[in-house]
C-alpha positions in Angstrom: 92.9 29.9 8.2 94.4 26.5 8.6 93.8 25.3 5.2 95.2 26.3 1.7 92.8 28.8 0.0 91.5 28.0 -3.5 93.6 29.6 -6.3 90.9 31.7 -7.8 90.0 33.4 -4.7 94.0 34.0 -3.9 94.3 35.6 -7.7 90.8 37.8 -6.6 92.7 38.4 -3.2 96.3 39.7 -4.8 94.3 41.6 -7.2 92.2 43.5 -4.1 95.6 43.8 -2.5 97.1 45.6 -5.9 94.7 47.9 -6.3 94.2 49.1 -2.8 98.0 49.3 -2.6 97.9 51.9 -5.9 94.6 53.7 -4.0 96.0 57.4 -2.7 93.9 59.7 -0.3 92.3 62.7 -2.0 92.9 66.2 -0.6 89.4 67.3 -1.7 87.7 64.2 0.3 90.0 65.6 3.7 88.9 68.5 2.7 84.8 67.8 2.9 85.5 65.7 5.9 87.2 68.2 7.6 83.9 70.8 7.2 81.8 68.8 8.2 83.5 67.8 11.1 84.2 71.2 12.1 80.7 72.0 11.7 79.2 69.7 14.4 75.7 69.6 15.1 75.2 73.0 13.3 74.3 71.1 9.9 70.7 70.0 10.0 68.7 68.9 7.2 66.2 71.6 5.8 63.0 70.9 7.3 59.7 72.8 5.7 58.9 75.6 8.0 55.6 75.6 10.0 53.8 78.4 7.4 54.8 76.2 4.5 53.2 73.1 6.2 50.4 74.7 6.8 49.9 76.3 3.7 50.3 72.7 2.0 47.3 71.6 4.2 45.5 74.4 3.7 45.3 74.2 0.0 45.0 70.6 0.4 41.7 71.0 2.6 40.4 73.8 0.1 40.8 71.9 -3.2 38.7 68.9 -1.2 35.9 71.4 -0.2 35.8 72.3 -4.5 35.6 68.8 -5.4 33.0 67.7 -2.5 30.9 70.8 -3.8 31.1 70.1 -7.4 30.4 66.3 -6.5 27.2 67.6 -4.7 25.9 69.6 -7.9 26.5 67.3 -10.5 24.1 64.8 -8.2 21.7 67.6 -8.0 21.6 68.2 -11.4 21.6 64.3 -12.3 18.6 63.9 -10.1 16.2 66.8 -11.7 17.1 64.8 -14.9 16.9 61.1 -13.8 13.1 61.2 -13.2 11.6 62.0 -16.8 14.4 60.1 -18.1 13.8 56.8 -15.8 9.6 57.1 -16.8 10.7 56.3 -20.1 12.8 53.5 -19.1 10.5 52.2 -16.9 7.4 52.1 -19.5 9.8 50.2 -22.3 10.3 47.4 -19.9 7.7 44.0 -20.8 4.6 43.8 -18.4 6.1 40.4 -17.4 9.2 41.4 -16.5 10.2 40.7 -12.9 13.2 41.0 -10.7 12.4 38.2 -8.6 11.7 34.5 -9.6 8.2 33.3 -10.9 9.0 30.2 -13.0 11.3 27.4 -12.0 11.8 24.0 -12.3 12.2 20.8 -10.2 14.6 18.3 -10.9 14.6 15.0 -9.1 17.8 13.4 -9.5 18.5 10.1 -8.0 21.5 9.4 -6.5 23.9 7.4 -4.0 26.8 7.6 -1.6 30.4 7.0 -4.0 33.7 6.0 -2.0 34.8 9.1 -0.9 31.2 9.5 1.2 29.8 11.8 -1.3 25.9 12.1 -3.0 27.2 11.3 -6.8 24.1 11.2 -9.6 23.7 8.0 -11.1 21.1 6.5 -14.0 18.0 6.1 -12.7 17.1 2.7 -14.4 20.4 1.0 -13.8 20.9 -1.9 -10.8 21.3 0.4 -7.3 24.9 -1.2 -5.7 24.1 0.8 -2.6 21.3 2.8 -0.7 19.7 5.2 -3.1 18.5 8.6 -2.6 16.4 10.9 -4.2 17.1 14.4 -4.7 14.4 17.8 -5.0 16.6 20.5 -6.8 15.0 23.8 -8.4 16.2 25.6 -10.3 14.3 29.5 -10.7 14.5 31.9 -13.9 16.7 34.1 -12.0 19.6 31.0 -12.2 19.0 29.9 -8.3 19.6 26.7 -7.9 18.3 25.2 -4.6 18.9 21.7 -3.0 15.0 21.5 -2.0 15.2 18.2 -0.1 17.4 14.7 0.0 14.8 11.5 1.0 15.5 8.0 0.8 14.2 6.0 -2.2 12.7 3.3 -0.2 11.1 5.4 1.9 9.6 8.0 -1.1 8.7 6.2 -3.9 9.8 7.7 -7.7 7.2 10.5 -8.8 7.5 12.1 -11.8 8.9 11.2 -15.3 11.2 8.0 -16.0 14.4 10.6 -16.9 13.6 11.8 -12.8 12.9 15.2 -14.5 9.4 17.1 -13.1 7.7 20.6 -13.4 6.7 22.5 -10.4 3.9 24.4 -10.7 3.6 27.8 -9.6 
């Protein structure tokens, strides 16, 4: 080093330097080195021995087959059951009651291009300060909401309500 070291890391340095001075071997350490360096390659870890790995996947393989069987009889037994149970289900249900949309709704919502070049809603009886659209959404029972069609308002005059709200009939 050509340059003057900083004095906290020479008071860290002489301190190192101390204590590795007062630092004596220990015979036990020789010792254990020795050993094993006498030893050579005749120390190996303890590795499982082929029976024992086998075993392990044996048992391993068995307790899967248990649980795959008593998987299999539970969904036995919850079958024989599920029919008389699901009847009763079934008849507390409403006759109207469907899984698939029957009523739903059609907005038309006018609307025109903002700055960034999106379709932004705006009132439908204030001035138009660009080219207006109209737009079809409906909206089911099931909470679908659909984007039915986008025309021009020039071209499609305004049907429906003053608020741009109509029904669709089923």
């Amino acid at each position: 080093m050509t340059e003057t070291m900083h004095p906290q890391v020479a008071t860290l340095l002489s301190r190192y330097r101390r204590e590795l001075r007062d630092t004596k071997p220990s015979d036990a350490l020789d010792a254990r080195i020795a050993r094993l360096v006498a030893a050579g390659d005749r120390v190996s870890p303890q590795r499982p021995s082929r029976v024992r790995r086998v075993s392990f996947w044996a048992a391993a393989a068995s307790i899967a087959a248990v649980a795959i069987a008593v998987g299999i009889l539970i969904g036995i037994r919850l079958g024989h059951v599920a029919p008389t149970h699901g009847a009763q289900q079934q008849t507390a249900l409403p006759a109207d009651f469907s899984l698939w949309p029957a009523d739903s709704v059609a907005l038309q919502i006018p609307a025109e291009y903002s700055a960034q070049g999106t379709l932004v809603a705006v009132d439908p009886n204030a001035r138009s300060t660009g080219k207006r659209y109209w737009i079809d959404v409906v909206v089911s029972n099931d909470g679908t909401v659909r984007i039915d069609r986008i025309v021009p308002a020039e071209t499609s005059p305004k049907k429906g309500a003053p608020d741009g709200i109509t029904l669709q009939t089923p």
